[in-house]
Backbone as a chain_set.jsonl record, in Angstrom:
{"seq": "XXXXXXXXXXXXXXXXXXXXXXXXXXXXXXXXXXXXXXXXXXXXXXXXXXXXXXXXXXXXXXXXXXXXXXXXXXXXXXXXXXXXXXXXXXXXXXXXXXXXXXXXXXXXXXXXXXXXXXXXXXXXXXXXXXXXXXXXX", "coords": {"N": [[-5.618, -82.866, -10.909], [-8.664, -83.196, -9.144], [-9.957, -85.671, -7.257], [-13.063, -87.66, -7.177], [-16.352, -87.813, -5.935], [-18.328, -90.406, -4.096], [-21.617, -90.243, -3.978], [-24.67, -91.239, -2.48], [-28.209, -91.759, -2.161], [-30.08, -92.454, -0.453], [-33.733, -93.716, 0.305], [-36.175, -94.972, 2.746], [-38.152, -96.628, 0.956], [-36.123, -96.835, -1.755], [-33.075, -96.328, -3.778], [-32.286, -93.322, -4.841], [-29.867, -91.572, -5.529], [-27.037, -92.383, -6.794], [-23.858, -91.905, -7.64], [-21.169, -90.334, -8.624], [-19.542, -87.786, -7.448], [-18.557, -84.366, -7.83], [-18.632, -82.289, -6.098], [-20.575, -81.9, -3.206], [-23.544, -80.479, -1.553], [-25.222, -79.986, 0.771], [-28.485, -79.717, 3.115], [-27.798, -79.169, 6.215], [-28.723, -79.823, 9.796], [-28.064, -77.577, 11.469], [-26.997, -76.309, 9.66], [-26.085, -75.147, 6.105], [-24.065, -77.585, 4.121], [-20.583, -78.157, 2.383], [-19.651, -80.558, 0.569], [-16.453, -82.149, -0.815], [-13.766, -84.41, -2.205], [-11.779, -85.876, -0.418], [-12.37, -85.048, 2.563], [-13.158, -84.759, 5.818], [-14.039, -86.352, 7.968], [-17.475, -86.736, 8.743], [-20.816, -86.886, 10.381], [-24.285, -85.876, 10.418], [-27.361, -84.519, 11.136], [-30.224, -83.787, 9.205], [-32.228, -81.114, 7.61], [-35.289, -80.028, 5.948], [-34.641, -79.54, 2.834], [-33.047, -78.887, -0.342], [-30.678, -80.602, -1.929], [-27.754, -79.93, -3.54], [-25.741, -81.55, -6.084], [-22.971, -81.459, -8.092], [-21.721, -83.303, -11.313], [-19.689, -85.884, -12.131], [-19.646, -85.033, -15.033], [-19.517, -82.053, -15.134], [-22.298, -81.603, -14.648], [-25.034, -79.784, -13.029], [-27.116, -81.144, -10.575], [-30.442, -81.409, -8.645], [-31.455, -82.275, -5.528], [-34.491, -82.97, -3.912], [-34.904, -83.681, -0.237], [-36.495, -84.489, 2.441], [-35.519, -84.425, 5.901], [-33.551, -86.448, 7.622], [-30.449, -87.962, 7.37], [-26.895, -87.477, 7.089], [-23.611, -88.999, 6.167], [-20.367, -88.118, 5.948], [-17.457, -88.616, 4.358], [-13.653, -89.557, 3.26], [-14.364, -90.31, 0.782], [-16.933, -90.508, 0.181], [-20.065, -90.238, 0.446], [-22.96, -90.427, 1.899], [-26.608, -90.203, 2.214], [-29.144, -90.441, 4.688], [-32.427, -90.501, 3.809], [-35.88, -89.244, 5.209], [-37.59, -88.252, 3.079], [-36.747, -88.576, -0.636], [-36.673, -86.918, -3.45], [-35.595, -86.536, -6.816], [-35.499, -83.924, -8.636], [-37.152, -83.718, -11.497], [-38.591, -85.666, -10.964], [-40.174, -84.488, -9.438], [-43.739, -83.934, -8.946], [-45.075, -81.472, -9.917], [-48.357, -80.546, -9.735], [-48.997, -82.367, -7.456], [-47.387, -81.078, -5.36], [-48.573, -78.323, -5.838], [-51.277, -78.958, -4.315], [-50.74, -80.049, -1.876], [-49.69, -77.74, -0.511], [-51.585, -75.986, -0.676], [-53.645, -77.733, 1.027], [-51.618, -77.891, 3.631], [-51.899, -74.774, 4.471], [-54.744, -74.462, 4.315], [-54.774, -76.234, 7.123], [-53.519, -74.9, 8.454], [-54.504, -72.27, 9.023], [-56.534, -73.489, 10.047], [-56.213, -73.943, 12.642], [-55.841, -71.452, 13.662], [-58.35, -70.923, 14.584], [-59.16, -73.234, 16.071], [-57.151, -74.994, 18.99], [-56.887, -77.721, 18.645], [-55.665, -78.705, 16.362], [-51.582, -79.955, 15.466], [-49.612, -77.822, 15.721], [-47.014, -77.769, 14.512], [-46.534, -80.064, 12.714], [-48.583, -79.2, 10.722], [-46.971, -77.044, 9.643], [-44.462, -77.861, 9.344], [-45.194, -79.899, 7.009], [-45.887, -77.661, 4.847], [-43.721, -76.531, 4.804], [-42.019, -78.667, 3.326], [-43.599, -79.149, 1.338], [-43.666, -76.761, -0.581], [-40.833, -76.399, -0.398], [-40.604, -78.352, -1.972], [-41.916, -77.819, -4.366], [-40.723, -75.2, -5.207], [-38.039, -75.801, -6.196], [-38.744, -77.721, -8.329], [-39.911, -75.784, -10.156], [-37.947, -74.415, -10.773], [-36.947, -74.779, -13.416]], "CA": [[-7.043, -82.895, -11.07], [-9.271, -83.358, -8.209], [-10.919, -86.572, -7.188], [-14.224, -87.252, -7.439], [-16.524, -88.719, -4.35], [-19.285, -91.331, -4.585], [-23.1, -89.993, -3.688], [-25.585, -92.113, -2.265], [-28.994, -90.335, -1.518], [-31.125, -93.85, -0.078], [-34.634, -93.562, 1.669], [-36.533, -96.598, 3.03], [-38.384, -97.15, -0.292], [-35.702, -96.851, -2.853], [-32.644, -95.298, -4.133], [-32.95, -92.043, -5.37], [-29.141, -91.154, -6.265], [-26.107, -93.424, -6.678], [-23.408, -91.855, -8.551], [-19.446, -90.07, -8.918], [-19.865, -86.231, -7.838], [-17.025, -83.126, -7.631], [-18.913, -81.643, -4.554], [-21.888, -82.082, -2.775], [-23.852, -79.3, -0.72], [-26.56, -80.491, 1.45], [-29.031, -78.691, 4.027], [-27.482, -79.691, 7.356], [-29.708, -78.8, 10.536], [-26.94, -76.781, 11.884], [-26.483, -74.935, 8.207], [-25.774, -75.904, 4.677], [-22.968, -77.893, 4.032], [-20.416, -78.672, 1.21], [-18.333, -82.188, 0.41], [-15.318, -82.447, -1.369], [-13.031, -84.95, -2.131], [-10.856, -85.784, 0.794], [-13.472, -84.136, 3.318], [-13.331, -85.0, 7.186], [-15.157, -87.476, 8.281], [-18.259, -86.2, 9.811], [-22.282, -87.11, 10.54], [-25.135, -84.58, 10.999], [-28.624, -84.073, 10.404], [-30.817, -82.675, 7.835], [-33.235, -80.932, 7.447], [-35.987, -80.046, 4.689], [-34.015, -78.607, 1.708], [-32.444, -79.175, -1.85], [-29.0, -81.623, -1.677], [-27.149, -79.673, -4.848], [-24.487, -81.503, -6.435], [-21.705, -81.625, -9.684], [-21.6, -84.723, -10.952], [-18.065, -85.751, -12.762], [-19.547, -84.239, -16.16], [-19.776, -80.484, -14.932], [-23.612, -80.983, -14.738], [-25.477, -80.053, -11.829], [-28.587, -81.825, -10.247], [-30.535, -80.646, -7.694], [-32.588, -84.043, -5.24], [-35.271, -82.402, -2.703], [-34.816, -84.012, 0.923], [-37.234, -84.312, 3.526], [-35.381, -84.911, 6.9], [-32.756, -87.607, 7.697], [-28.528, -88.431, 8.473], [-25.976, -87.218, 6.258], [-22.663, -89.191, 7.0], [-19.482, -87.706, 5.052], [-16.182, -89.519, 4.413], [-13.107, -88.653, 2.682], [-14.415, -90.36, -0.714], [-18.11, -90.956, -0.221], [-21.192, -88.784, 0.972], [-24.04, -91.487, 1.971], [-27.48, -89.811, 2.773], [-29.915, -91.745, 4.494], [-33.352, -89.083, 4.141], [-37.128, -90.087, 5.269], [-38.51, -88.928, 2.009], [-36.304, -87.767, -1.58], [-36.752, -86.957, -4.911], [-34.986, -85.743, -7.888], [-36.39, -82.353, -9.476], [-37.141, -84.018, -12.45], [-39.507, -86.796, -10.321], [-41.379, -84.205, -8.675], [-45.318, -83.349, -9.267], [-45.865, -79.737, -9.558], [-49.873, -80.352, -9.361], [-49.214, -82.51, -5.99], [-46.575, -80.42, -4.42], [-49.074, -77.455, -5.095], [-52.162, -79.293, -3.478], [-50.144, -80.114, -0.822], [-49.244, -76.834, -0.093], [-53.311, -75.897, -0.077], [-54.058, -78.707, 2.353], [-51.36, -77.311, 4.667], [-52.315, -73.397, 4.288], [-55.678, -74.93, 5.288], [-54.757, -76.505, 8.396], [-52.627, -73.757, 9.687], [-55.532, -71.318, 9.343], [-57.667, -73.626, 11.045], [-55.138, -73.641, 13.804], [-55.506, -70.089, 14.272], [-59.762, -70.646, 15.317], [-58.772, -73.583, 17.019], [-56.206, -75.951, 19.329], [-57.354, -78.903, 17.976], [-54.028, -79.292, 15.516], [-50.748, -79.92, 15.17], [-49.103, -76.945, 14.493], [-45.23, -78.566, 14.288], [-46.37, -81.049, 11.993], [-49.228, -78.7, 9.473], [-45.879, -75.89, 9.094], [-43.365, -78.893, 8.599], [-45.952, -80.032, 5.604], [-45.858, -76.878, 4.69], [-41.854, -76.322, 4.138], [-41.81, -79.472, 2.677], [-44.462, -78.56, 0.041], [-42.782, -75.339, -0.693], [-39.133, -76.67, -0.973], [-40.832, -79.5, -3.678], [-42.758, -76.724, -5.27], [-39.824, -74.165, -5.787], [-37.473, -77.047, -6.687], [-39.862, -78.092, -9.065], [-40.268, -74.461, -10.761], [-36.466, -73.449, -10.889], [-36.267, -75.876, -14.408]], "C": [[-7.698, -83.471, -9.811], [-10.194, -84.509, -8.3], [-12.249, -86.302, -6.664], [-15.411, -88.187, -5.966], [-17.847, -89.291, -4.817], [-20.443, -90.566, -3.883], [-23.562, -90.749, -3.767], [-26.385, -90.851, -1.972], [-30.005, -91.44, -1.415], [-32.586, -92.891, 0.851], [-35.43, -95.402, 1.86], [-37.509, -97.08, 2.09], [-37.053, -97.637, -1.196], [-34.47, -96.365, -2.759], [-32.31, -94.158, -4.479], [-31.427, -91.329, -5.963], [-27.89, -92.006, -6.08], [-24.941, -93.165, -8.042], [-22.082, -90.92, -8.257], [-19.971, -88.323, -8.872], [-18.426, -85.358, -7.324], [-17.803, -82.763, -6.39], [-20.1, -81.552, -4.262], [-22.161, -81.268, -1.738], [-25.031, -79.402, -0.476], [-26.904, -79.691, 2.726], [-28.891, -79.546, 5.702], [-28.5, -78.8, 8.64], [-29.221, -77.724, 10.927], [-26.861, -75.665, 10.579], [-26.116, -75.788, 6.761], [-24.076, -76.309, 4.902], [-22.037, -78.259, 2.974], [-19.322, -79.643, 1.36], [-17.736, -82.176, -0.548], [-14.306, -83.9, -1.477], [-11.94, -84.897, -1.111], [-11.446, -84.865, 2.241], [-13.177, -84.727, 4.49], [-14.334, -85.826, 7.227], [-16.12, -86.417, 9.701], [-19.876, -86.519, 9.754], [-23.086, -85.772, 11.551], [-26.793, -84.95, 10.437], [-29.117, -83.32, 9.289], [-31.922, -82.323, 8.519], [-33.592, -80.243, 5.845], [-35.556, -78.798, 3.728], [-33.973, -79.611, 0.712], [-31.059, -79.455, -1.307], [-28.62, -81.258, -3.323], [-25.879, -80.32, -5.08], [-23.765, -81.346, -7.919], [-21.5, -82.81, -9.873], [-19.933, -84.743, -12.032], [-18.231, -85.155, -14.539], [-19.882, -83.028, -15.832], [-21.453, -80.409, -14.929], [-24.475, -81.04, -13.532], [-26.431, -80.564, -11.072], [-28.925, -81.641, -8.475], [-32.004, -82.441, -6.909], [-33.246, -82.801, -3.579], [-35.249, -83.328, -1.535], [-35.354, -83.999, 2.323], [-36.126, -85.116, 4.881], [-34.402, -86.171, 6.678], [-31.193, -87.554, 8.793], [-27.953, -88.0, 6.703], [-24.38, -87.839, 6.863], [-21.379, -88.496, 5.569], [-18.024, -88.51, 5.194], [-15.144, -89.303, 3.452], [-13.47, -88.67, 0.941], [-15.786, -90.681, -1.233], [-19.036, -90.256, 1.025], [-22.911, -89.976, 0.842], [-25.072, -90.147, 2.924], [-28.784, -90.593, 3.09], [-31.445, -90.491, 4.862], [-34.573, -90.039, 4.359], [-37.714, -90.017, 3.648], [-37.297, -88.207, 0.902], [-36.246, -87.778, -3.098], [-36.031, -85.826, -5.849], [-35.922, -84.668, -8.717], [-37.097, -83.115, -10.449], [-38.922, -84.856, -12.035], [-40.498, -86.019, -9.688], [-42.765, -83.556, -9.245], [-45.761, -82.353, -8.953], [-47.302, -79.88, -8.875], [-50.151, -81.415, -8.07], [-48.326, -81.523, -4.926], [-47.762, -78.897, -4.454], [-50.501, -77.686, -4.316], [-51.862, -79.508, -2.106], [-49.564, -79.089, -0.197], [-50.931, -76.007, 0.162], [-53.674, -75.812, 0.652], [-53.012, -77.977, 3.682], [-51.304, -75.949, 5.456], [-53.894, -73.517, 4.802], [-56.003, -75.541, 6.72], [-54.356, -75.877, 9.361], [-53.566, -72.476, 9.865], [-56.943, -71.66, 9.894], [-57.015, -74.029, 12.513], [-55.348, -72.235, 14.794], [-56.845, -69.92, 15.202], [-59.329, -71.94, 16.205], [-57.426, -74.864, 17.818], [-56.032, -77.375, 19.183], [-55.992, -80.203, 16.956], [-52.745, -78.956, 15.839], [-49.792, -79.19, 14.507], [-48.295, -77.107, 14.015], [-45.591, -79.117, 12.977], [-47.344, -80.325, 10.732], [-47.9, -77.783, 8.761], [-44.931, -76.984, 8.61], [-44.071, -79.536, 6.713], [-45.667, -79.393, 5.354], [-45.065, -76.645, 3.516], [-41.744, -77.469, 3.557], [-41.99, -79.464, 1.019], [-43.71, -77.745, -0.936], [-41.304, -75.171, -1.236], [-39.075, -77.682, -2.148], [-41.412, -78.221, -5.068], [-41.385, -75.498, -5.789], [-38.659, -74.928, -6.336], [-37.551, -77.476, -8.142], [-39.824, -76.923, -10.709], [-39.063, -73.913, -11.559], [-35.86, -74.202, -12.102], [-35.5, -74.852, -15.332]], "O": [[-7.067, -84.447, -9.404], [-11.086, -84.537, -9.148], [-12.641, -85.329, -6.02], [-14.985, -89.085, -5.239], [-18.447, -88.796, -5.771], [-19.967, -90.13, -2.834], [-23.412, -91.434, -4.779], [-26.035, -89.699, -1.715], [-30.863, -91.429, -2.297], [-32.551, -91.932, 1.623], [-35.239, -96.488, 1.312], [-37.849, -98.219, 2.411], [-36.938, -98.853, -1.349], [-34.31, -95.81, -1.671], [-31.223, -94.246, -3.91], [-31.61, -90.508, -6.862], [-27.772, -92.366, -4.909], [-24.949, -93.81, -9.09], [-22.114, -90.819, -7.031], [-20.541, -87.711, -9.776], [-17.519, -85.755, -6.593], [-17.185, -83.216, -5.427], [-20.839, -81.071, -5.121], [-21.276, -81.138, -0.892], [-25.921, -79.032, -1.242], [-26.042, -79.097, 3.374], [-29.718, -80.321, 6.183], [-28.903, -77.639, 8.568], [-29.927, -76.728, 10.769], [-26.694, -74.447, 10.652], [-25.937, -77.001, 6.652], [-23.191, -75.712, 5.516], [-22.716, -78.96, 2.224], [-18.335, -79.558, 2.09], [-18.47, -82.193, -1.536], [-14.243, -84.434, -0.37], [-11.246, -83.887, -1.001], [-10.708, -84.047, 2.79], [-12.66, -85.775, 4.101], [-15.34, -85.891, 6.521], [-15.84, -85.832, 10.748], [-20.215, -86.272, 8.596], [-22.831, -85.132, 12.571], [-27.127, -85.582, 9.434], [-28.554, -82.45, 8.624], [-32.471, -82.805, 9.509], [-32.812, -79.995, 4.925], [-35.899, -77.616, 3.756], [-34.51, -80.718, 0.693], [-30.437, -78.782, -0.485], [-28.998, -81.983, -4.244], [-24.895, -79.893, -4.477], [-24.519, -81.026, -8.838], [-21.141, -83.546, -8.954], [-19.321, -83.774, -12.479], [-17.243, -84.893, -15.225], [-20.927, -82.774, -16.431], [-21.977, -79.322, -15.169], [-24.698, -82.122, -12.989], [-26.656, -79.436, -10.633], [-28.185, -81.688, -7.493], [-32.84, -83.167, -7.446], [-32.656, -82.189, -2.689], [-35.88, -84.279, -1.998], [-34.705, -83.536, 3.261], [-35.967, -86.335, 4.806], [-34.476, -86.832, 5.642], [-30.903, -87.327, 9.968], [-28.463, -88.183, 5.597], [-23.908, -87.303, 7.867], [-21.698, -88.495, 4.38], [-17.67, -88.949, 6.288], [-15.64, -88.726, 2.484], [-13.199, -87.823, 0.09], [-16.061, -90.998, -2.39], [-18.715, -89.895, 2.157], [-23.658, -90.136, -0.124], [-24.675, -89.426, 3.84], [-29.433, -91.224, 2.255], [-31.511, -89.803, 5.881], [-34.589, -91.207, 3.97], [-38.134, -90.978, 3.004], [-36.765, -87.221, 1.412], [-35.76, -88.686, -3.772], [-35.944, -84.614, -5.652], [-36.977, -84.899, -9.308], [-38.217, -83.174, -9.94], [-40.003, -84.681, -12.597], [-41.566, -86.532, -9.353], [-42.677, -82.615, -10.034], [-46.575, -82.103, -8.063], [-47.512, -79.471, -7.732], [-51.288, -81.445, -7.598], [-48.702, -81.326, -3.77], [-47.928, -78.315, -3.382], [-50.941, -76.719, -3.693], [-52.654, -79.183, -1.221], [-48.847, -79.396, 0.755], [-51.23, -75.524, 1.254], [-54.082, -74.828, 1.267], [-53.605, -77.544, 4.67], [-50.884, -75.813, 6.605], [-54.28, -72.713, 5.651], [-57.064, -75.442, 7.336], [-54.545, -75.983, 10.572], [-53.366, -71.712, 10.809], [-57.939, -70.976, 10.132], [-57.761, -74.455, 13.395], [-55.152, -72.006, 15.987], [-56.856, -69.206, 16.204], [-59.093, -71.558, 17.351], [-56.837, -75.577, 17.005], [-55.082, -78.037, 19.602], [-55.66, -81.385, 16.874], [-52.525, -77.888, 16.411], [-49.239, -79.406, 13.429], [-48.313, -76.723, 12.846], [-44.957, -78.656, 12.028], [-47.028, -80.752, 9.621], [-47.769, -77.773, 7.537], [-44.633, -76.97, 7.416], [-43.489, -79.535, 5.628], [-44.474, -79.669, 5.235], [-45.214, -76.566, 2.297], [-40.826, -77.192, 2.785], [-41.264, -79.62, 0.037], [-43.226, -78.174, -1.983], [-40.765, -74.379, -2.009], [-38.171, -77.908, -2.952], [-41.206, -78.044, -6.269], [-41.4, -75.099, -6.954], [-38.283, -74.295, -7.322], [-36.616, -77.553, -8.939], [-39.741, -77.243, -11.895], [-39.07, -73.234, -12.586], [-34.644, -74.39, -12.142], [-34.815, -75.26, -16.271]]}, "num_chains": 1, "name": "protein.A"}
């Protein structure tokens, strides 16, 4: 039977997941990635996705992830993200205002140079990956 590996999923508020999972498959900048028991030791970036894992009762849970460090190890999978929340935690009616507000800034982008386009499209995908997250209950 296959051992099982510890999940952390910290940001600089809070906790957000702390618990015994079969395999963990997080959005590395490079590409999605998946952790196993007995895994290589390895550190990478994230970026803004869904961190799906199995936890040791066959049930799966899905934690949205803005940005961070993913370090992997052969028996524990520590993620340290700026912002993350569990499906469950997230606010449909802010994730879709927040997707509004940044559909508004990127089309006032287009009349003029004034904004930030990096940072209205990063809102954006953020929005978007809470909002479909969110939806997929």
């Amino acid at each position: 039977m296959a051992q099982n590996i510890k999940l952390e999923v910290v940001t600089p508020e809070k906790a957000v997941v702390d618990e015994e999972a079969k395999i963990v498959v997080a959005p590395g900048s490079l590409g999605e990635f998946g952790v196993l028991s007995g895994h290589t030791t390895f550190l990478t970036t994230l970026k803004t996705g869904i961190i799906r894992y199995t936890d040791a009762n066959d049930q799966e849970h899905f934690v949205f992830v803005s940005g961070g460090f993913a370090e992997a190890l052969p028996d524990k999978v520590t993620v340290l993200a700026e912002s993350a929340e569990r499906r469950r935690d997230i606010d449909l009616a802010r994730a879709k205002a927040a997707i509004e507000r940044a559909e508004k800034r990127l089309a006032a982008q287009r009349q003029k140079e004034s904004l930030d386009f990096t940072r209205a499209r990063a809102a954006l995908e953020r929005a978007l990956q809470r909002l479909n997250l969110a939806e997929t209950r």
